[in-house]
BALOBA-1460 file (C-alpha; in Angstrom, 3 decimals):
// residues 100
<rec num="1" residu="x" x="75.385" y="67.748" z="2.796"/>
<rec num="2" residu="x" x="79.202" y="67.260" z="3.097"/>
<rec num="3" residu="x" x="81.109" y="65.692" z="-0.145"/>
<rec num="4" residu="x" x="84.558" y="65.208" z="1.031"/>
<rec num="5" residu="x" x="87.176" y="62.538" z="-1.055"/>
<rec num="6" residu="x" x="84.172" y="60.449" z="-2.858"/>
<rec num="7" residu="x" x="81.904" y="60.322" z="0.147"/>
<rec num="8" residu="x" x="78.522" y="61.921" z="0.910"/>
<rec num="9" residu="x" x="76.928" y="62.244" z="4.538"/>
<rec num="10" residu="x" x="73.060" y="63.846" z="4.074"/>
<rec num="11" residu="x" x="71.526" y="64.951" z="7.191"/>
<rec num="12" residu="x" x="67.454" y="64.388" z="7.392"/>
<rec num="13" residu="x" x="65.547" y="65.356" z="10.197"/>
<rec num="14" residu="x" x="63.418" y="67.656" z="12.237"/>
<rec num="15" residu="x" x="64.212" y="69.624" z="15.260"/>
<rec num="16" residu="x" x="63.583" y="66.093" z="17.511"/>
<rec num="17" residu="x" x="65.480" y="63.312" z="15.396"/>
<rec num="18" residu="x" x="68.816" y="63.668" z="13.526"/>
<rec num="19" residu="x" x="69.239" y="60.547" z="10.959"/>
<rec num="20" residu="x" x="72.290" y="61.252" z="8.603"/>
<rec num="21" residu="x" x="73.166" y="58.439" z="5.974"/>
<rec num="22" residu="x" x="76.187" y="58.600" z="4.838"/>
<rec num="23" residu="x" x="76.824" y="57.645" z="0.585"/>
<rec num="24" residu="x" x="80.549" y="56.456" z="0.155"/>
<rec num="25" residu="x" x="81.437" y="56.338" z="-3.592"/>
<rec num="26" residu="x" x="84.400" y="55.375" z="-5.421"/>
<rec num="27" residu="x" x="87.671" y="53.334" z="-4.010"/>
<rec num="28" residu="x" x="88.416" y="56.422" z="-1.651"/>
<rec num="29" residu="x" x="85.262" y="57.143" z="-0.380"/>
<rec num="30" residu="x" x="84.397" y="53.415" z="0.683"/>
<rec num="31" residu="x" x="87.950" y="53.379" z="2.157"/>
<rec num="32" residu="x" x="87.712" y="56.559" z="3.838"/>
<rec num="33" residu="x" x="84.214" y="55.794" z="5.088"/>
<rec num="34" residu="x" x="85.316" y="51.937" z="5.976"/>
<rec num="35" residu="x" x="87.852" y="54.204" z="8.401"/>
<rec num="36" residu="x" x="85.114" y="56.796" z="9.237"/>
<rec num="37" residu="x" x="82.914" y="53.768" z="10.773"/>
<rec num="38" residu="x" x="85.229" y="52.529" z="12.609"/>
<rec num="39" residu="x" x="86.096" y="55.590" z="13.809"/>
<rec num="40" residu="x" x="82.164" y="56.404" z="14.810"/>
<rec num="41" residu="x" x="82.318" y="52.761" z="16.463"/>
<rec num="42" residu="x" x="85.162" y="54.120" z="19.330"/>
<rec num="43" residu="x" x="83.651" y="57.171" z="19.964"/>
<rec num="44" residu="x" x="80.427" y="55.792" z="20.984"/>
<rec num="45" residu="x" x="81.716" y="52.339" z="22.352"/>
<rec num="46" residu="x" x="80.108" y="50.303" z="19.857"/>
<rec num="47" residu="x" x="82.035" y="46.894" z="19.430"/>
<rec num="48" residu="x" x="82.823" y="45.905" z="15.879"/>
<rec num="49" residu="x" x="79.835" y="43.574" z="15.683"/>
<rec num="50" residu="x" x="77.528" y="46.519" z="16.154"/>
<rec num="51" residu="x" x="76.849" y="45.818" z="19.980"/>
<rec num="52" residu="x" x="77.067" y="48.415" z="22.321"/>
<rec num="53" residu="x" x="79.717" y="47.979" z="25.217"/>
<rec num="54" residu="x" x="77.985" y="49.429" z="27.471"/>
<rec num="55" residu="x" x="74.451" y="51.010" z="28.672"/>
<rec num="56" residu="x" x="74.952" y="54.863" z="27.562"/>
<rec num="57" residu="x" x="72.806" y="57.887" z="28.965"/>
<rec num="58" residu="x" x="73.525" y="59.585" z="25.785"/>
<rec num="59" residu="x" x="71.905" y="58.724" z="22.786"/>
<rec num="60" residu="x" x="73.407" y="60.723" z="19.768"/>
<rec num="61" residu="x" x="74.870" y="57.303" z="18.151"/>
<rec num="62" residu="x" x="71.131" y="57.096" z="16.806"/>
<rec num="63" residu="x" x="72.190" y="59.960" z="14.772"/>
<rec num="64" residu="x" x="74.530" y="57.537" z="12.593"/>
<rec num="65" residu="x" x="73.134" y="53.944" z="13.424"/>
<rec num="66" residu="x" x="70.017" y="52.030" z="13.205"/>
<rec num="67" residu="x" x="69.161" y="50.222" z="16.453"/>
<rec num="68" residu="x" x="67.755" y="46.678" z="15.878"/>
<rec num="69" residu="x" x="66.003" y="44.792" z="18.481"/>
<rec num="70" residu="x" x="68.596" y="42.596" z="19.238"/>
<rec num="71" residu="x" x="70.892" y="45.130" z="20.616"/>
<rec num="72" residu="x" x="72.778" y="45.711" z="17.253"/>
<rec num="73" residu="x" x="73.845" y="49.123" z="15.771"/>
<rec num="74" residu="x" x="74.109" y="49.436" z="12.078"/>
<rec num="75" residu="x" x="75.294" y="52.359" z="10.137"/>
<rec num="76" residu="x" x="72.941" y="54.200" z="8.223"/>
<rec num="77" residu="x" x="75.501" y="53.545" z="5.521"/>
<rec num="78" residu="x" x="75.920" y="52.797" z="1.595"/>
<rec num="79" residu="x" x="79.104" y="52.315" z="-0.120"/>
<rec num="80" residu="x" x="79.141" y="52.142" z="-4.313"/>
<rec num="81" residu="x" x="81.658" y="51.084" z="-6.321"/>
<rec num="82" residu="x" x="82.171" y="49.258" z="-9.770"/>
<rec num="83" residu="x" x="85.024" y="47.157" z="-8.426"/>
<rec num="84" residu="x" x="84.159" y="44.977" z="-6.012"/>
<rec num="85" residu="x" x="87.407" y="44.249" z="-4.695"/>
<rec num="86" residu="x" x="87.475" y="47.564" z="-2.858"/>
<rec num="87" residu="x" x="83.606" y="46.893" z="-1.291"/>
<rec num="88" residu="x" x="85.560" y="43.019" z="-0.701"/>
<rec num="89" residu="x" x="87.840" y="45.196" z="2.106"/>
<rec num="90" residu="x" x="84.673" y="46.378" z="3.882"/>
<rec num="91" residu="x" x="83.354" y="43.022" z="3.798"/>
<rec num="92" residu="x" x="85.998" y="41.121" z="5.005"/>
<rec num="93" residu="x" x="87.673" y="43.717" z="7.252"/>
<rec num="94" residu="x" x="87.918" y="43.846" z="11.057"/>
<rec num="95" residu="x" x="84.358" y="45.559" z="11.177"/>
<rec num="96" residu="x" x="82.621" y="43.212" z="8.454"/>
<rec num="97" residu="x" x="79.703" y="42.150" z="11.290"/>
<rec num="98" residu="x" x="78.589" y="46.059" z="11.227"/>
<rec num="99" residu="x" x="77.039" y="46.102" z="8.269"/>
<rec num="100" residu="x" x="74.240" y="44.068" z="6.654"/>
């Protein structure tokens, strides 16, 4: 795995399927990974209520989101922290529908 400024990313998988979940811990690693998501949502043209912009050939967003059958994406994400003003941000930010 990768532990980088309070957050985790753990890879799980065989040679066919590549699921990472990604553990965001602490005031800086929810607010690094809150920015990380976002970033993960313009790369593969995800909108920021998890719908996908567009049909795409390529399917490597699976890697880091959970299709559901309603055409949503969610991250394969969990952020901890004691305070909950800091998991408040992710929840009330610009990419709140995202998550579940």
């Amino acid at each position: 795995g990768l532990l980088s400024l309070g957050t985790l990313s753990l890879s799980l998988g065989d040679t066919n399927m590549r699921e990472t979940i990604s553990i965001h811990i602490g005031q800086a690693g929810c607010q690094v990974g809150n920015a990380c998501w976002e970033l993960f949502c313009l790369e593969h043209d995800i909108q920021p209520d998890g719908i996908l912009r567009q049909a795409v050939d390529d399917d490597t967003y699976l890697s880091f989101f959970e299709a559901h059958g309603v055409g949503k994406h969610v991250p394969r994400a969990l952020f901890v922290d004691l305070d909950p003003t800091v998991i408040d941000e992710v929840r009330t930010g610009a990419y709140r529908q995202l998550f579940q």
